[in-house]
PATORFI-890637 format. One record per atom (N, C-alpha, C): residue number from 1; x, y, z negated; atom name. Coordinates in nm, 4 decimals. Example, Ala and Ser with C-alpha at 12.3 -4.5 7.8 and 13.67 -1.06 7.14 Angstrom:
BEGIN
{site 1; {1.3190; -0.5690; -0.7800}; 'N'}
{site 1; {1.2300; -0.4500; -0.7800}; 'CA'}
{site 1; {1.3200; -0.3300; -0.7800}; 'C'}
{site 2; {1.2850; -0.2250; -0.7080}; 'N'}
{site 2; {1.3670; -0.1060; -0.7140}; 'CA'}
{site 2; {1.2900; 0.0030; -0.7870}; 'C'}
***
This chain:
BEGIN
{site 1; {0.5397; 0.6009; -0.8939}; 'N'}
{site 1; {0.5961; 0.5621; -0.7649}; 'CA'}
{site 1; {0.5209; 0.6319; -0.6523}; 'C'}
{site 2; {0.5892; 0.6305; -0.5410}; 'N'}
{site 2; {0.5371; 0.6908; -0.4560}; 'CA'}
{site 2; {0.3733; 0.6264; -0.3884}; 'C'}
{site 3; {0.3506; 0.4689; -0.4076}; 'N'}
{site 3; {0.2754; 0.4214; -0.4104}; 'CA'}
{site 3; {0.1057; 0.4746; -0.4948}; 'C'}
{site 4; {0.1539; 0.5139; -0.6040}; 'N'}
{site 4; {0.0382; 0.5994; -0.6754}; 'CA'}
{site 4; {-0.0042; 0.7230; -0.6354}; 'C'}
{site 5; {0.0877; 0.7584; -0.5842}; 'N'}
{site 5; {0.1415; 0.9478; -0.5026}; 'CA'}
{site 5; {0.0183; 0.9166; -0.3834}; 'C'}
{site 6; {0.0393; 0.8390; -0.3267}; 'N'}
{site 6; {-0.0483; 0.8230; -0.1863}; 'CA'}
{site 6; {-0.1477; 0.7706; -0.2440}; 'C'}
{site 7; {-0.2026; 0.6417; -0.3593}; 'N'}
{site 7; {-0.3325; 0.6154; -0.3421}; 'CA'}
{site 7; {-0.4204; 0.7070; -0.4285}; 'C'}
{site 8; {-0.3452; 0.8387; -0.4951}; 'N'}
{site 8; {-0.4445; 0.9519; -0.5472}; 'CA'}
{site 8; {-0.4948; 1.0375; -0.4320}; 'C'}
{site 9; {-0.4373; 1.0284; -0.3562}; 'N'}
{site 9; {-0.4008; 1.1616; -0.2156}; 'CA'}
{site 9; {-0.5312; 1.1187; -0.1716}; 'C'}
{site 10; {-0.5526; 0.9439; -0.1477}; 'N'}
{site 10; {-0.6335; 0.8439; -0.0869}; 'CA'}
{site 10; {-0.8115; 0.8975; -0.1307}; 'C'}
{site 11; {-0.7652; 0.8767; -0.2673}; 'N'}
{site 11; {-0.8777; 0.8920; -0.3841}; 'CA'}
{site 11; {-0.9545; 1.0254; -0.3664}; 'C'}
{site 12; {-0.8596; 1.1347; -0.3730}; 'N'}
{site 12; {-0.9417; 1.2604; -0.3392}; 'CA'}
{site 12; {-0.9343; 1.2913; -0.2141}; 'C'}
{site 13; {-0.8914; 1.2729; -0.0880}; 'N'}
{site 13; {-0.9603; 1.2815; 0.0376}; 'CA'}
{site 13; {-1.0783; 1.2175; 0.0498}; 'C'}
{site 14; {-1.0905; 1.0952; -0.0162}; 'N'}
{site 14; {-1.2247; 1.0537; 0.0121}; 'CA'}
{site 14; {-1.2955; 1.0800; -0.0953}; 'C'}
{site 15; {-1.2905; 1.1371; -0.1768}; 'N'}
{site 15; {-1.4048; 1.2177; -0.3007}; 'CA'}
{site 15; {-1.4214; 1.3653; -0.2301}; 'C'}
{site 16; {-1.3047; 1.3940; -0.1387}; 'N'}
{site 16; {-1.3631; 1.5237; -0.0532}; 'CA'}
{site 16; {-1.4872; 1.5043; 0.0596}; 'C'}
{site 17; {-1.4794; 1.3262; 0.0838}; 'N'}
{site 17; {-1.5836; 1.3342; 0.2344}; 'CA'}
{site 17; {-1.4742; 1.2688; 0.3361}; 'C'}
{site 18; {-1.3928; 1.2277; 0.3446}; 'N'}
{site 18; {-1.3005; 1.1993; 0.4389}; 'CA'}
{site 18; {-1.4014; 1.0848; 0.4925}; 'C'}
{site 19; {-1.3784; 1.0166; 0.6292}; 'N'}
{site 19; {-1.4284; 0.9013; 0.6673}; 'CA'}
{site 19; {-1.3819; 0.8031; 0.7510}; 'C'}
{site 20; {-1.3375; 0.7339; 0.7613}; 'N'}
{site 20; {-1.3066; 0.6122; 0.8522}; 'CA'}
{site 20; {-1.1565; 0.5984; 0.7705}; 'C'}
{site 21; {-1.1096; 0.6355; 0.6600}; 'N'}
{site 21; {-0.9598; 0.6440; 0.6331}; 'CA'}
{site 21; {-0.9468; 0.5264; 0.4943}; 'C'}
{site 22; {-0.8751; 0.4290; 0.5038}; 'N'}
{site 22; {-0.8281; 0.3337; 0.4629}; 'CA'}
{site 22; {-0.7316; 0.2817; 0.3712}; 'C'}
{site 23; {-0.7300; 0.2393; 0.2562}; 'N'}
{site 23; {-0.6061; 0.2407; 0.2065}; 'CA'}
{site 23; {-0.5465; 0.0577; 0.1913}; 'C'}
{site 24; {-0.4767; 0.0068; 0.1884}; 'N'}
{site 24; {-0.4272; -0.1318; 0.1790}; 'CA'}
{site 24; {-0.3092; -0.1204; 0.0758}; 'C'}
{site 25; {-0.3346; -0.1964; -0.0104}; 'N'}
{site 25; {-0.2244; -0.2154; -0.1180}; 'CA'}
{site 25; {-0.1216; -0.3077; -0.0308}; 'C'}
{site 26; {0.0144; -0.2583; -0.1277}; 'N'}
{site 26; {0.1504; -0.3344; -0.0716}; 'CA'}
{site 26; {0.1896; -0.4209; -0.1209}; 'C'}
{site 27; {0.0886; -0.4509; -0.2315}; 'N'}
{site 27; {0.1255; -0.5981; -0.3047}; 'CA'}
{site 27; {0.1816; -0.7182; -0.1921}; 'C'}
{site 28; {0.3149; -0.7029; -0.1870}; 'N'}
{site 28; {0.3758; -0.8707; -0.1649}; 'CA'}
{site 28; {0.3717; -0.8586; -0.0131}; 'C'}
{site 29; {0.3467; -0.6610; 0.0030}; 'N'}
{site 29; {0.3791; -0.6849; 0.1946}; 'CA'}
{site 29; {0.4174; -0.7673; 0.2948}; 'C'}
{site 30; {0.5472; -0.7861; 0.2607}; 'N'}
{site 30; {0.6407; -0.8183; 0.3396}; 'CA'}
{site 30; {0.7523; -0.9307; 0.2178}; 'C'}
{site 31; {0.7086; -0.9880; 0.1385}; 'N'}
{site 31; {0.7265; -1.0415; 0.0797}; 'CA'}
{site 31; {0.8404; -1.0156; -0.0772}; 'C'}
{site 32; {0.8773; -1.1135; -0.1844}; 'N'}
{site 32; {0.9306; -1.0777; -0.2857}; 'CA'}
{site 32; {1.0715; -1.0757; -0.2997}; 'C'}
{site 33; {1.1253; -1.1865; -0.2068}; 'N'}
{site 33; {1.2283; -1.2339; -0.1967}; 'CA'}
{site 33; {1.3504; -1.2054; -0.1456}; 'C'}
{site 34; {1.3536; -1.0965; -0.0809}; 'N'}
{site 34; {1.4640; -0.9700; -0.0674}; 'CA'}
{site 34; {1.4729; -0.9870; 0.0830}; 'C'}
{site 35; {1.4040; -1.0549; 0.1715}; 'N'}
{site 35; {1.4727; -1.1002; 0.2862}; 'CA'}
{site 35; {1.3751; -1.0364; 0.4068}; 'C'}
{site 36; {1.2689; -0.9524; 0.3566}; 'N'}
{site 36; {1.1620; -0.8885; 0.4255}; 'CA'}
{site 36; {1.2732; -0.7602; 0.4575}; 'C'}
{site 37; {1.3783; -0.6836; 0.4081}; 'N'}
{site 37; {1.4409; -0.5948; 0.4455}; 'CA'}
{site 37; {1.6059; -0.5907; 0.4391}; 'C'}
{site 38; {1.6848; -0.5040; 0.5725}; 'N'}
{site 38; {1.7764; -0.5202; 0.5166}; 'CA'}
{site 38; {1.8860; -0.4674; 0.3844}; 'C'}
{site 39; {1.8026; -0.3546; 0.4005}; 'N'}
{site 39; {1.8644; -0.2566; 0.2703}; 'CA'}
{site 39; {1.7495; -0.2036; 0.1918}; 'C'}
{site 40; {1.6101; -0.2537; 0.1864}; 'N'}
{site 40; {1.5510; -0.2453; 0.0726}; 'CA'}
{site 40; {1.4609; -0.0668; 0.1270}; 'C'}
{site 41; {1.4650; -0.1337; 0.2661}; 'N'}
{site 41; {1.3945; 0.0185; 0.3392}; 'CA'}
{site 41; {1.3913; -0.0350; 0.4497}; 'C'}
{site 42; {1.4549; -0.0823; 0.5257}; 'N'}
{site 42; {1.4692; -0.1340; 0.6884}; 'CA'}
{site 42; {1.3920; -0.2630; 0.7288}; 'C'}
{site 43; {1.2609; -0.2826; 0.7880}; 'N'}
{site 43; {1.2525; -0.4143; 0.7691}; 'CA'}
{site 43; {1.3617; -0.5164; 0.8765}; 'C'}
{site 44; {1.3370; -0.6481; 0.8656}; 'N'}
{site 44; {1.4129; -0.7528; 0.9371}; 'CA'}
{site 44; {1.2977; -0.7949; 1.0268}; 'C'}
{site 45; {1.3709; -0.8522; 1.0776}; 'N'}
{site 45; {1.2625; -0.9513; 1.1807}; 'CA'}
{site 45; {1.1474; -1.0500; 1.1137}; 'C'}
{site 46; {1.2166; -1.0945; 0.9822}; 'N'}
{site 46; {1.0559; -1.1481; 0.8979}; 'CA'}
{site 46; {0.9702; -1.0732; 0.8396}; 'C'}
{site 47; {1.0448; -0.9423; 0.8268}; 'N'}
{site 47; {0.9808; -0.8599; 0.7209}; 'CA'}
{site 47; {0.8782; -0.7916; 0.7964}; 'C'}
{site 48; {0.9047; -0.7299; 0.9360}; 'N'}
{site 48; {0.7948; -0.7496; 1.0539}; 'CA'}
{site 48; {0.6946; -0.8570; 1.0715}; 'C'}
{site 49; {0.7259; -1.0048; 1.0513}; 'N'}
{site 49; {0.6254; -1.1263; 1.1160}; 'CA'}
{site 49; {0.5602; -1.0778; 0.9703}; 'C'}
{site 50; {0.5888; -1.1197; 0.8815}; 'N'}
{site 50; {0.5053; -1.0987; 0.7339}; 'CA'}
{site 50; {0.3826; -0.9714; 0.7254}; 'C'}
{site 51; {0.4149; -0.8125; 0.7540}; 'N'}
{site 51; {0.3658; -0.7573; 0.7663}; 'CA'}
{site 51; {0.2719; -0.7374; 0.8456}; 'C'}
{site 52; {0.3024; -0.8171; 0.9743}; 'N'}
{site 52; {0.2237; -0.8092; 1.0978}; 'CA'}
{site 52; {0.0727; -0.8857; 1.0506}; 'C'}
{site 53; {0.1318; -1.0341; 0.9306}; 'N'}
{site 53; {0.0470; -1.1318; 0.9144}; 'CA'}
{site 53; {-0.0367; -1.0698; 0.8400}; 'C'}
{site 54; {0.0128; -0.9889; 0.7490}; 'N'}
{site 54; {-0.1498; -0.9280; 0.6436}; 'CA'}
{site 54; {-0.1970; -0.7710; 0.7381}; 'C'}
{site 55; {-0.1281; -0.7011; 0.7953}; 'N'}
{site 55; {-0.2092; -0.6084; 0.8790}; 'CA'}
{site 55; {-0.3158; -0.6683; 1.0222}; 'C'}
{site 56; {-0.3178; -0.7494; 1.0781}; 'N'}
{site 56; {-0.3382; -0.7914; 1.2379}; 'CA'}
{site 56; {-0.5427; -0.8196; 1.1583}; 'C'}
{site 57; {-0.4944; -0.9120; 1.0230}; 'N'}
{site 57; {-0.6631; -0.9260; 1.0520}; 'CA'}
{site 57; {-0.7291; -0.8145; 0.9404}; 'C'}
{site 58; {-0.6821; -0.7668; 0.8751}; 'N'}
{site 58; {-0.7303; -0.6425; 0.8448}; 'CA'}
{site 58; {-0.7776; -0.5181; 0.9126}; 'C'}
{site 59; {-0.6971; -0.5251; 1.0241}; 'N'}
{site 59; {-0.7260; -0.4034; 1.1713}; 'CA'}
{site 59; {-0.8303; -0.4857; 1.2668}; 'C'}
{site 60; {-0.7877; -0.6440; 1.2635}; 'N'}
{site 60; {-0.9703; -0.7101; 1.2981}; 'CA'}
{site 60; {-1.0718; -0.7478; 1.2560}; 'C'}
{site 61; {-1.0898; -0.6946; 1.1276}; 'N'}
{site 61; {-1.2021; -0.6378; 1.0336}; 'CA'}
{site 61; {-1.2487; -0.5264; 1.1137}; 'C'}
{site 62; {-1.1299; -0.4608; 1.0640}; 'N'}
{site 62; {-1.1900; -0.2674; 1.0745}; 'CA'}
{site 62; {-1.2378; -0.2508; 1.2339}; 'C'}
{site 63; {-1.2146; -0.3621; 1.3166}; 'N'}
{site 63; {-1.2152; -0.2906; 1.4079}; 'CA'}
{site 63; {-1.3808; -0.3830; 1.4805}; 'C'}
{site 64; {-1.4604; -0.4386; 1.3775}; 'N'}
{site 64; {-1.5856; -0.4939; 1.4377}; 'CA'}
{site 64; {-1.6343; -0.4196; 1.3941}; 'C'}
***
């Protein structure tokens, strides 16, 4: 999946030296239940609140 595609990309930029660059798994993003998007690419308006909820304190981690 394209998911593996990016966290190898992840893997050897930072076995090159990369720094400050981050990776977050998508486990359960935006949730399981079909209603995080409308066509399975687009999010919805929950599929935004959901995402917002696991990115907001992860970026207020990274960002102390």
């Amino acid at each position: 999946t394209s998911n593996r595609a990016q966290f190898a990309i992840y893997k050897k930029l930072i076995k090159a030296g990369a720094k400050n660059l981050f990776y977050m798994k998508d486990d359960d993003l935006i949730g399981s239940d079909g209603e995080g998007t409308v066509d399975s690419v687009h999010l919805t308006d929950l599929g935004y609140m959901r995402f917002s909820e696991k990115m907001i304190p992860l970026l207020q981690k990274l960002g102390n």
